[in-house]
C-alpha positions in Angstrom: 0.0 0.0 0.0 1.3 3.7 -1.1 0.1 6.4 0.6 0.4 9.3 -2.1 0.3 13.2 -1.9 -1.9 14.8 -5.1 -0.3 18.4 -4.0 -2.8 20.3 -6.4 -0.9 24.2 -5.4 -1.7 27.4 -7.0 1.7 28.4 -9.1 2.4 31.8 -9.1 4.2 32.6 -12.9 7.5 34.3 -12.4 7.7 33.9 -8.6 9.8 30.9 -7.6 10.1 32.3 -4.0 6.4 32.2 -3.4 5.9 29.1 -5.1 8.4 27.4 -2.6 6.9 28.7 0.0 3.4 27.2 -1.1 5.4 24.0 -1.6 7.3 23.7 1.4 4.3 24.3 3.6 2.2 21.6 1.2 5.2 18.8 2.1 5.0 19.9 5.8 1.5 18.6 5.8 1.6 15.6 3.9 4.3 14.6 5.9 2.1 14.8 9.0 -0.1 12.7 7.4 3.1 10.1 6.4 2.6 10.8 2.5 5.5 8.1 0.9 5.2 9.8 -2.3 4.6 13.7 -2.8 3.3 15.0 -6.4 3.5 19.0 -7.7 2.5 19.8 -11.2 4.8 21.0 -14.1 6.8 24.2 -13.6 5.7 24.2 -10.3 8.5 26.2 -8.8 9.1 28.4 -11.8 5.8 28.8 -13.2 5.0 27.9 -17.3 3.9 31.2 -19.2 6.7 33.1 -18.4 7.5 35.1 -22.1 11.1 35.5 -22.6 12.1 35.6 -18.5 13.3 32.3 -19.4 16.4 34.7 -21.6 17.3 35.5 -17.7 20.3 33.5 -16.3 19.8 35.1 -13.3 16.2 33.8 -13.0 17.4 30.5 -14.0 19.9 30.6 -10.7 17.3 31.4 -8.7 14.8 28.3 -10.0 17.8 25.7 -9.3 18.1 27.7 -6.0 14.7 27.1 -4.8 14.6 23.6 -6.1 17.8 23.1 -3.8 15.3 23.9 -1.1 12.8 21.2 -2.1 15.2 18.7 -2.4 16.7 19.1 0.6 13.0 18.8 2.4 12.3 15.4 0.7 14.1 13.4 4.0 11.7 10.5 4.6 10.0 10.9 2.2 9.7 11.2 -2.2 8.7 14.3 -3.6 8.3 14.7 -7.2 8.2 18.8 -9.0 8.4 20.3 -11.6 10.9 22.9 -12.5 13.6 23.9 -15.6 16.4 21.9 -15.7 19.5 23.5 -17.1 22.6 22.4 -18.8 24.8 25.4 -18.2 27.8 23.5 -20.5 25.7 23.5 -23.0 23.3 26.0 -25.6 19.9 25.4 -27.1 18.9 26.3 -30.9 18.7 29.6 -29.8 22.5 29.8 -28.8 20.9 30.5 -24.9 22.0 27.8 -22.3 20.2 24.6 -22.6 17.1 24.2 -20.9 14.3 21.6 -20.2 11.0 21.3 -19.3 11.8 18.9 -16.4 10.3 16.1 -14.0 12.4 16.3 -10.5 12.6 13.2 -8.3 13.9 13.5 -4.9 14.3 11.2 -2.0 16.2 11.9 1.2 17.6 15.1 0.3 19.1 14.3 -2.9 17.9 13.5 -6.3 17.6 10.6 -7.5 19.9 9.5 -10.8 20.2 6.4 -12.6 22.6 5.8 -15.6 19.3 5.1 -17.7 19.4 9.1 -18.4 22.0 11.9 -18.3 20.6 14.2 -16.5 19.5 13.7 -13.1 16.0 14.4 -14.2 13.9 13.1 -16.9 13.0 15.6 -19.7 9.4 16.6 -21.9 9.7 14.7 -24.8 6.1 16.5 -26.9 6.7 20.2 -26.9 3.2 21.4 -27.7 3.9 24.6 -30.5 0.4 25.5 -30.7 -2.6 27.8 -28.9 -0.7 29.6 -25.9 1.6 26.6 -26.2 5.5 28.2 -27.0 7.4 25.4 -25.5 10.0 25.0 -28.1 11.1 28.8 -28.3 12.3 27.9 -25.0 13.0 24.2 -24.1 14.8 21.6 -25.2 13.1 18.1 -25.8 14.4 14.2 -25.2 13.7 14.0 -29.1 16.4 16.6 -29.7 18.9 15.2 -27.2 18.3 11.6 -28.6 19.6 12.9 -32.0 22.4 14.5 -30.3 23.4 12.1 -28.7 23.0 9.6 -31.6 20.5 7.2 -30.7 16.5 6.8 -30.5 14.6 8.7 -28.0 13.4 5.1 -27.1 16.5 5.0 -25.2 16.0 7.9 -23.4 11.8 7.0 -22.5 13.1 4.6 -19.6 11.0 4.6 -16.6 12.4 5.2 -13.2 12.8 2.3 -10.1 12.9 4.1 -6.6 12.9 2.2 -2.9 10.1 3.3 -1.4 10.1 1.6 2.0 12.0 -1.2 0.7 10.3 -2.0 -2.1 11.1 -1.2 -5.9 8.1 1.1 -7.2 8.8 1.5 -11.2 7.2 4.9 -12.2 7.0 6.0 -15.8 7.9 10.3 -16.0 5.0 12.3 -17.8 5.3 15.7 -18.4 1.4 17.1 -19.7 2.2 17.2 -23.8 3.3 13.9 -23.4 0.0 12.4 -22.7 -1.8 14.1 -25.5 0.1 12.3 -27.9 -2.4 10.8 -30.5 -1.1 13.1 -33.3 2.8 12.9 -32.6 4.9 10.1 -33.9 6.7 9.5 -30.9 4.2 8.1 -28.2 6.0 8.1 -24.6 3.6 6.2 -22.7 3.7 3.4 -25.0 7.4 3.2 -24.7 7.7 3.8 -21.2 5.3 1.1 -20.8 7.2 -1.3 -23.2 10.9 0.0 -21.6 9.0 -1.5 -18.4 7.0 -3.4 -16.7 5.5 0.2 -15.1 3.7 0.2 -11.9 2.5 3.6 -12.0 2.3 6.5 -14.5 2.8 9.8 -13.5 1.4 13.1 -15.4 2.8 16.4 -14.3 1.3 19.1 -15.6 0.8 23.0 -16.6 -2.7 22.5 -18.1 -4.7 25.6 -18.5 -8.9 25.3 -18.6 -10.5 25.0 -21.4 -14.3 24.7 -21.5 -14.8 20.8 -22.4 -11.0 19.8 -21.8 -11.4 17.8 -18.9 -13.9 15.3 -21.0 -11.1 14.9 -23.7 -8.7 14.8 -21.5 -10.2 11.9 -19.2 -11.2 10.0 -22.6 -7.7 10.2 -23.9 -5.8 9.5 -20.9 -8.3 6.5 -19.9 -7.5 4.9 -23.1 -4.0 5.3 -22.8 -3.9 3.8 -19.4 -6.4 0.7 -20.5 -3.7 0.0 -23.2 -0.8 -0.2 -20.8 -2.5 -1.6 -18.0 -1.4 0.5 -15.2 -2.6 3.3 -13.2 -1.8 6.9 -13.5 -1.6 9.9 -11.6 -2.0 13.1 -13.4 -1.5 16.4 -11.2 -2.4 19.9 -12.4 -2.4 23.5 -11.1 -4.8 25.9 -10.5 -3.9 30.0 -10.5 -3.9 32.2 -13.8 -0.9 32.6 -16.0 -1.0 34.9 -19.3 1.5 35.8 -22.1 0.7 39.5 -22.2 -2.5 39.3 -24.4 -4.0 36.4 -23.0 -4.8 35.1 -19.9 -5.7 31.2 -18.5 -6.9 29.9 -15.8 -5.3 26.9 -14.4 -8.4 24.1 -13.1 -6.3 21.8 -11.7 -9.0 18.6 -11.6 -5.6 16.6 -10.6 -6.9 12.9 -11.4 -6.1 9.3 -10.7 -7.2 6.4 -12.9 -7.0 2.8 -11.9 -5.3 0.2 -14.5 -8.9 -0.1 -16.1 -8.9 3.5 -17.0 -11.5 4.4 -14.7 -11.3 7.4 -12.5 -11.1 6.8 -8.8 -10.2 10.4 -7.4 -9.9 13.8 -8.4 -9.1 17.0 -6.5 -11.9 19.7 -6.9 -11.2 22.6 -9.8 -10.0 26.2 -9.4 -8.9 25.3 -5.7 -5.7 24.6 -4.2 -6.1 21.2 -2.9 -3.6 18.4 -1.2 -5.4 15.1 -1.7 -3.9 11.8 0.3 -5.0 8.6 -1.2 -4.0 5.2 -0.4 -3.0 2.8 -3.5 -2.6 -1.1 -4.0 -1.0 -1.3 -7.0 -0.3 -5.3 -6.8 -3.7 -4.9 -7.4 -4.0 -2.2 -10.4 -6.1 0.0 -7.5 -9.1 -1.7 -8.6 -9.9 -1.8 -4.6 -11.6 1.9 -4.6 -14.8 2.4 -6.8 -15.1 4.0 -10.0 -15.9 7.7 -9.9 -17.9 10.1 -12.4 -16.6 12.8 -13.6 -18.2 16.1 -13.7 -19.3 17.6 -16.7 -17.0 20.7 -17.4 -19.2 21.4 -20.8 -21.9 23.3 -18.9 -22.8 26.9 -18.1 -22.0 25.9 -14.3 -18.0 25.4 -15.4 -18.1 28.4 -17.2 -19.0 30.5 -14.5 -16.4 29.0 -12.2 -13.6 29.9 -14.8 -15.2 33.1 -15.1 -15.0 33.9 -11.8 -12.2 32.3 -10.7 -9.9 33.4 -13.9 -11.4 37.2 -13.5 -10.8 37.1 -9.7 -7.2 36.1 -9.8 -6.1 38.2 -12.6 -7.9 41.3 -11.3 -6.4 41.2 -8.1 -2.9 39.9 -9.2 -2.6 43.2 -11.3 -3.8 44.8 -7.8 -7.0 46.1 -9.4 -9.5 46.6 -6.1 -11.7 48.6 -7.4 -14.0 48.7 -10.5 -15.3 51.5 -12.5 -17.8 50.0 -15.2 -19.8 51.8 -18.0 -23.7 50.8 -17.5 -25.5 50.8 -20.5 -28.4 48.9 -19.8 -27.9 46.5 -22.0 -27.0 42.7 -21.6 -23.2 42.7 -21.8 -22.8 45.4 -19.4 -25.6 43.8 -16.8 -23.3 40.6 -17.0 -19.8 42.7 -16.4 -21.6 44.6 -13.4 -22.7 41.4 -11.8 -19.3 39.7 -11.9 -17.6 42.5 -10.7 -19.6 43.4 -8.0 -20.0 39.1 -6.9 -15.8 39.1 -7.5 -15.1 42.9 -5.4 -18.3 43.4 -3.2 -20.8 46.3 -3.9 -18.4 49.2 -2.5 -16.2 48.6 -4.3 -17.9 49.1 -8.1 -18.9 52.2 -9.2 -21.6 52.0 -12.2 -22.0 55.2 -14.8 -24.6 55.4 -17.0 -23.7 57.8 -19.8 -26.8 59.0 -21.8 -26.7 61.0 -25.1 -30.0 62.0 -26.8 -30.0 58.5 -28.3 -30.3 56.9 -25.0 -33.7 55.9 -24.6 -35.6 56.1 -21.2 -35.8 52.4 -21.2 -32.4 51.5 -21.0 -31.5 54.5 -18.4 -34.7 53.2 -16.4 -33.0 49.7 -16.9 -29.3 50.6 -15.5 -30.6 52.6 -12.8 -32.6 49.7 -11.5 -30.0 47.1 -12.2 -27.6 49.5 -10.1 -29.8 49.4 -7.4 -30.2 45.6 -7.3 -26.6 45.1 -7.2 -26.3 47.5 -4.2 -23.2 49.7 -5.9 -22.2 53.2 -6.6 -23.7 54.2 -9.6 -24.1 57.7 -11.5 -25.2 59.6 -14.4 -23.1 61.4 -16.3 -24.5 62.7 -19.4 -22.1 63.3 -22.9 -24.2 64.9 -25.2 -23.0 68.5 -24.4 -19.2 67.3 -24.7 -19.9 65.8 -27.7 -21.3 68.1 -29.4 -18.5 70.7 -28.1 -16.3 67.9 -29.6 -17.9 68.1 -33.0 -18.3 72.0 -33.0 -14.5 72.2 -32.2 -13.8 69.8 -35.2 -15.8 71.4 -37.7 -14.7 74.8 -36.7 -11.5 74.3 -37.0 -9.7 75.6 -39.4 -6.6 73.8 -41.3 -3.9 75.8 -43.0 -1.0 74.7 -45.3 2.2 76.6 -45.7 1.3 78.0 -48.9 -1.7 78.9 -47.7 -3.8 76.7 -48.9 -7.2 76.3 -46.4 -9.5 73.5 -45.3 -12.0 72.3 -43.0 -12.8 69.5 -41.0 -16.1 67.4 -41.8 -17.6 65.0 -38.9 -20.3 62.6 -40.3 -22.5 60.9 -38.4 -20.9 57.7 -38.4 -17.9 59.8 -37.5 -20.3 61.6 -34.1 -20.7 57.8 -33.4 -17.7 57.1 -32.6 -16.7 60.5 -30.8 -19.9 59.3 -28.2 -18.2 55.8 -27.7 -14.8 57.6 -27.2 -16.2 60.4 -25.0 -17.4 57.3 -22.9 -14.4 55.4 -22.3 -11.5 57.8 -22.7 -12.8 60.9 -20.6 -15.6 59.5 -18.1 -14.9 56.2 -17.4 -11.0 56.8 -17.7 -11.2 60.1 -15.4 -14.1 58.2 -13.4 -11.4 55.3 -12.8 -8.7 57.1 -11.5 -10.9 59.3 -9.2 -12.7 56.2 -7.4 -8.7 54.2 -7.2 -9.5 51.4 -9.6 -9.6 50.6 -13.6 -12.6 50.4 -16.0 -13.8 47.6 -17.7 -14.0 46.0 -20.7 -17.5 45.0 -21.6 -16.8 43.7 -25.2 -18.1 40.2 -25.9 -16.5 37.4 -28.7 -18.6 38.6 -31.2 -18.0 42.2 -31.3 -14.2 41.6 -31.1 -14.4 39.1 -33.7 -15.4 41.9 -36.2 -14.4 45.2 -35.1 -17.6 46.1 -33.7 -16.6 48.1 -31.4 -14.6 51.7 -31.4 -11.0 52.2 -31.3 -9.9 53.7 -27.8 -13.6 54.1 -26.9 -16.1 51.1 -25.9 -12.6 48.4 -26.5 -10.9 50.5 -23.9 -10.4 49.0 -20.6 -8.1 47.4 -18.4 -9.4 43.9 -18.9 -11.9 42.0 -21.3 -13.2 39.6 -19.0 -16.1 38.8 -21.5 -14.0 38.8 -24.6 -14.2 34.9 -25.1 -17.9 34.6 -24.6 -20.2 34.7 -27.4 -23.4 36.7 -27.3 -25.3 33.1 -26.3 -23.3 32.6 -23.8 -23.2 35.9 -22.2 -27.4 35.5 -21.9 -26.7 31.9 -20.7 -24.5 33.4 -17.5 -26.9 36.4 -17.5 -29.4 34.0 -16.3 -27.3 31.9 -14.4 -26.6 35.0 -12.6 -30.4 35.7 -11.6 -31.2 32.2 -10.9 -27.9 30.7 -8.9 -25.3 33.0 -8.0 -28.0 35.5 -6.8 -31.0 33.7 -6.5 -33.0 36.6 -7.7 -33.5 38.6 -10.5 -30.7 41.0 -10.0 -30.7 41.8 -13.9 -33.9 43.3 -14.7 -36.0 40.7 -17.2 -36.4 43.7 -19.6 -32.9 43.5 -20.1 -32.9 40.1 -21.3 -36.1 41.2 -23.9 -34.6 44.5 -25.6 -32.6 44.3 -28.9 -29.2 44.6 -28.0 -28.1 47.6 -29.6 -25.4 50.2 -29.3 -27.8 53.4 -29.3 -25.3 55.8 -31.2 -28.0 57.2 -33.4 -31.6 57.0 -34.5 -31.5 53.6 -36.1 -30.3 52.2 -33.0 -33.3 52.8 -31.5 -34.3 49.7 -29.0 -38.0 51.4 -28.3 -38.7 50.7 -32.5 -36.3 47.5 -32.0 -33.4 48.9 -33.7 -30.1 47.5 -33.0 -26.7 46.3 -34.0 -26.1 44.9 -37.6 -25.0 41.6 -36.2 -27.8 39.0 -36.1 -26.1 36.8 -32.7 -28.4 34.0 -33.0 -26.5 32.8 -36.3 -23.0 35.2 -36.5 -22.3 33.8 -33.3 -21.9 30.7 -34.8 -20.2 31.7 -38.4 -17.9 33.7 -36.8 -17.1 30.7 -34.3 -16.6 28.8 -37.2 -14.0 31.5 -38.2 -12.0 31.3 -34.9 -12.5 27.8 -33.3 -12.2 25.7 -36.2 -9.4 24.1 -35.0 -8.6 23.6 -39.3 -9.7 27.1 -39.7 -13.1 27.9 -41.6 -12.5 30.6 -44.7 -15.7 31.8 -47.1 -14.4 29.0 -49.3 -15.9 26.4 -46.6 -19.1 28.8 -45.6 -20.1 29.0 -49.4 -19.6 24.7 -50.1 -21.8 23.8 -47.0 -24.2 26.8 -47.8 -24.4 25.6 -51.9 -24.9 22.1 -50.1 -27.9 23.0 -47.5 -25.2 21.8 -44.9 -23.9 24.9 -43.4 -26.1 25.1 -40.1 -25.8 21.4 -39.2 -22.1 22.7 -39.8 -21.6 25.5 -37.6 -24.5 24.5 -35.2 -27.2 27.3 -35.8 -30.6 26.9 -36.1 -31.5 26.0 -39.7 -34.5 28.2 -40.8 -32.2 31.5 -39.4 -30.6 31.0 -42.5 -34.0 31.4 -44.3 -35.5 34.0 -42.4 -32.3 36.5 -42.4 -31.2 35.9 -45.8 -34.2 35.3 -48.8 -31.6 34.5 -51.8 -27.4 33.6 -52.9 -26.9 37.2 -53.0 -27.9 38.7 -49.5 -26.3 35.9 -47.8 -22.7 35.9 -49.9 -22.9 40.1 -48.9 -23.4 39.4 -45.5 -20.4 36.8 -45.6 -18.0 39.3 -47.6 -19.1 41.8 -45.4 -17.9 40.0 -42.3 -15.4 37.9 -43.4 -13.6 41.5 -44.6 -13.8 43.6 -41.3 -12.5 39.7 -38.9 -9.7 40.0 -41.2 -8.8 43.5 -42.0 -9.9 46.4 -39.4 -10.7 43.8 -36.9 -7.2 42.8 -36.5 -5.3 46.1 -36.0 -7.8 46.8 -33.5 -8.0 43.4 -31.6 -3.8 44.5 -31.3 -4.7 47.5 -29.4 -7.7 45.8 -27.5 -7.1 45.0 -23.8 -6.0 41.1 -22.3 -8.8 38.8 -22.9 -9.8 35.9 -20.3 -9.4 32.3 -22.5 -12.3 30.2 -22.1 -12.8 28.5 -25.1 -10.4 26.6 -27.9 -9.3 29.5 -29.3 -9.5 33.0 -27.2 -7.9 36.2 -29.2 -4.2 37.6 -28.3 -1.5 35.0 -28.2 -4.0 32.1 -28.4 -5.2 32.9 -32.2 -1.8 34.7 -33.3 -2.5 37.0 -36.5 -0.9 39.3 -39.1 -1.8 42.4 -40.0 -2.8 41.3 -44.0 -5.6 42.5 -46.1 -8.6 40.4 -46.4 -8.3 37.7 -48.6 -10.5 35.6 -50.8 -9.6 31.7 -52.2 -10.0 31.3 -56.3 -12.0 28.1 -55.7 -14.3 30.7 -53.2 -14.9 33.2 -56.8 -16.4 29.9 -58.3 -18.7 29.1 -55.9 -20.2 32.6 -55.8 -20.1 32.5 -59.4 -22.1 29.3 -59.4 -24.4 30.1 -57.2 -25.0 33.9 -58.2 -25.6 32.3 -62.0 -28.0 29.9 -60.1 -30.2 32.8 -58.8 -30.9 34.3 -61.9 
């Protein structure tokens, strides 16, 4: 019998000290409860999405530093971490000293070595190079050091035998990538398994949420373990880590599956977490009872990594306070919510910001929403500084150096976007700074997918919390909201009934059920197709299911939208041009400038969908298809 420690720890990126800290105290306590075997996800000392601090030698001395420190704690006891390993005799690719994503072993204060390997750690042998995945900028992989040294990474993949209280344990290494190997060549649990016998498989890994990962992930690594016949331990983190433009939140849902691939324990998500479990592995662990896992597909999940991911980041940035612009519309209802359930009521200060386009319904709406929540909240009208702001532009006279005159000409599109700007770069930026705190981004997936949104005005903020949450989806929490997290209808029904609209001029009028030129209930879904695809959808694709009667069983909208938004070949290829042109052209250079979005889904904008700057671009084979099906319509 092995009593094991599932240390599921919050990793701090960037702060080795801390992490330490979190890890010393962690062993203290399993020790108490005489834990044989100790387990810390991936980087779990140095932290994973780190950007270039991995160029710092200085940094790198300080990781082997702190890793001296859990080594020497591991007296009586085994602990296994995560942390970069480092050849300083030799360079990677880059010409930078080597380093390696790295599994640590140690056991009675020193670690343990075999002459199965040459390091006296085993090493990641998949380097995942996509999503927010940049391992091989920075690491070096057992498939590069097999070819160095001249033989087959085979060679390398050879499990490790430790003594634990007498007894030989043979544990094959994981490191996260390695497990989530069905589309590599190389397939390290197979060979561990065949370099064995193994008794137990361990995973140790950096694994940030994804809505619907933890189903894949238990179907892929139950199938691995049922085809080597022993059990495995996978161990996650929990926390938030971001490369700049992007930020993920860490689950953890650390799991262990017996040898039948059936899951027997896991720790609970987005909480730190030291689980103690007692195995039989002469038995495969067959001796506990099989264990459901939760669904991490519904709106329930979501909230958590909502919360959670928007409560970590916000305070880790040492954001206390939130200023948020309250339109009365559903986006804004949804950021006002989290913020205030995340901060508390004092601290969230809610501005409604009329201009004579405004109607009294949604004023009436924020006002009363404002008062539900229990926060600040205040008017401030922009109609008179926008207006001053147009008057100034159109008054103002331009003069070359020859002499030559001109004036400036504001359209209304043009006084649109002065109102959206007025919002977010005067009152809510001036309204920030006076109350101690930052204001919000409200923006949702779809707007940001597009460009719907204006350029240093309603974009603005310090963080897009919503940003990878679809229009559905922001009405699914919206409810969830009222009916769970509140228990009462803290956003007014009315809310959920108006046409969402951006009220910047008379045909944005929600009292005549005017409102934005994006129909949600079907571009959420094409413009999903754009970004998730994990083979990316183009208008080449769109137009072949479309020509087909196959496009909404394809991107999973209802069928007759199609019908009722778009009565021939030629409204619908317009409305696909149209969109297709601003995700790709004006959409990027202003997702650049838009602020760090919370990842949620497969593919969140920033670092996780990486772009150029190119113009828009149609495929030859995309000209036939309209050309065939334009010819058809006549």
């Amino acid at each position: 019998m092995l009593r094991i420690a599932l240390a599921q720890m919050e990793v701090i990126p960037g702060r080795p000290d801390l992490n330490t800290q979190t890890m010393l105290i962690m062993i203290n306590q399993a020790k108490q409860q005489q834990a044989e075997i100790i387990i810390f996800p991936e980087m779990s000392i140095p932290g994973y999405l780190l950007g270039d601090t991995w160029e710092q030698s200085a940094f790198l001395r300080d990781c082997e530093y702190f890793g001296s420190q859990i080594i020497a704690a591991s007296q009586n006891t085994c602990i296994m971490f995560g942390n970069v390993g480092i050849d300083w005799q030799q360079t990677g690719d880059d010409g930078r000293v080597r380093k390696y994503n790295a599994f640590f072993i140690a056991q009675n204060g020193s670690l343990h070595h075999d002459n199965t390997f040459p390091y006296p750690f085993r090493i990641k042998t998949l380097h995942p190079n996509y999503r927010e995945f940049d391992d091989t900028r920075h690491f070096y992989s057992s498939r590069k050091l097999a070819m160095e040294l001249g033989c087959a990474v085979e060679e390398l993949l050879q499990p490790v035998t430790l003594d634990i209280k007498g007894s030989p344990l043979t544990v094959g290494c994981l490191l996260c990538e390695d497990s989530w190997s069905d589309d590599y060549a190389v397939k390290p649990i197979t060979i561990l398994a065949q370099n064995g016998p193994v008794d137990l498989f361990i995973n140790i890994s950096s694994s940030p949420f994804t809505l619907g990962k933890n189903n894949k992930r238990n179907r892929v690594f139950s199938k691995q373990v049922r085809e080597v016949g022993a059990p495995l331990i996978y161990v996650n983190n929990v926390g938030v880590q971001n490369n700049g433009k992007t930020v993920y939140a860490f689950d953890g849902y650390s799991t262990v599956y017996n040898s039948r691939g059936e899951i027997i324990a896991y720790c609970p998500p987005f909480s730190p977490d030291l689980k103690i479990l007692d195995i039989e592995l002469d038995e495969g662990d067959l001796c506990y009872p099989p264990l459901s896992a939760p669904d991490d597909t519904n709106i329930e999940t979501l909230y958590q990594a909502l919360v959670y991911g928007t409560e970590k980041f916000t305070r880790s940035i040492g954001i206390t306070r939130a200023v948020i612009g309250l339109s009365g519309g559903i986006d804004s209802a949804l950021a006002a919510a989290l913020y205030t359930k995340i901060l508390g009521p004092d601290q969230v200060l809610l501005v409604n910001m009329p201009s004579c386009f405004n109607s009294e319904t949604t004023r009436n709406l924020a006002s009363e929403l404002a008062n539900n929540l229990g926060c600040y909240y205040t008017v401030i009208p922009i109609q008179h500084s926008v207006e001053h702001t147009v008057g100034q532009l159109q008054q103002t006279a331009l003069v070359q150096t020859d002499g030559k005159q001109a004036t400036l000409q504001v359209s209304d599109f043009m006084s649109e976007n002065i109102q959206a700007r007025d919002r977010s770069a005067r009152v809510l930026a001036g309204a920030a700074a006076a109350f101690g705190g930052g204001f919000t981004c409200n923006a949702n997936k779809a707007e940001l997918t597009v460009g719907y949104s204006t350029l240093y005005g309603d974009q603005s903020g310090f963080f897009a919390a919503l940003a990878d949450l679809w229009k559905h989806q922001v009405y699914a929490l919206s409810r969830y909201m009222n009916q769970t997290v509140y228990a009462k209808p803290v956003i007014p029904e009315a809310i959920f009934q108006i046409v969402p609209s951006a009220e910047l001029s008379d045909q944005q009028s929600v009292d005549q059920g005017k409102g934005d030129p994006i129909i949600y209930p079907y571009h959420d879904y094409l413009f999903r197709a754009f970004v998730e695809s994990w083979n990316k959808t183009t208008p080449e694709d769109i137009l072949e299911w479309y020509s087909q009667g196959i496009l909404a069983e394809k991107i999973g909208c209802r069928a007759e939208l199609l019908e009722e938004s778009f009565p021939d070949a030629a409204s619908f290829i317009s409305d696909l041009e149209r969109w297709w042109t601003l995700y790709t052209g004006i959409a990027v250079a202003k997702r650049i400038q838009a602020p760090p979005v919370l990842a949620l889904s497969r593919r969140a904008f920033g670092f996780d969908h990486r772009e150029a700057q190119n113009s828009p671009y149609f495929t030859a084979r995309y000209y036939l298809l309209k050309k065939a099906l334009l010819r058809g319509a006549c």
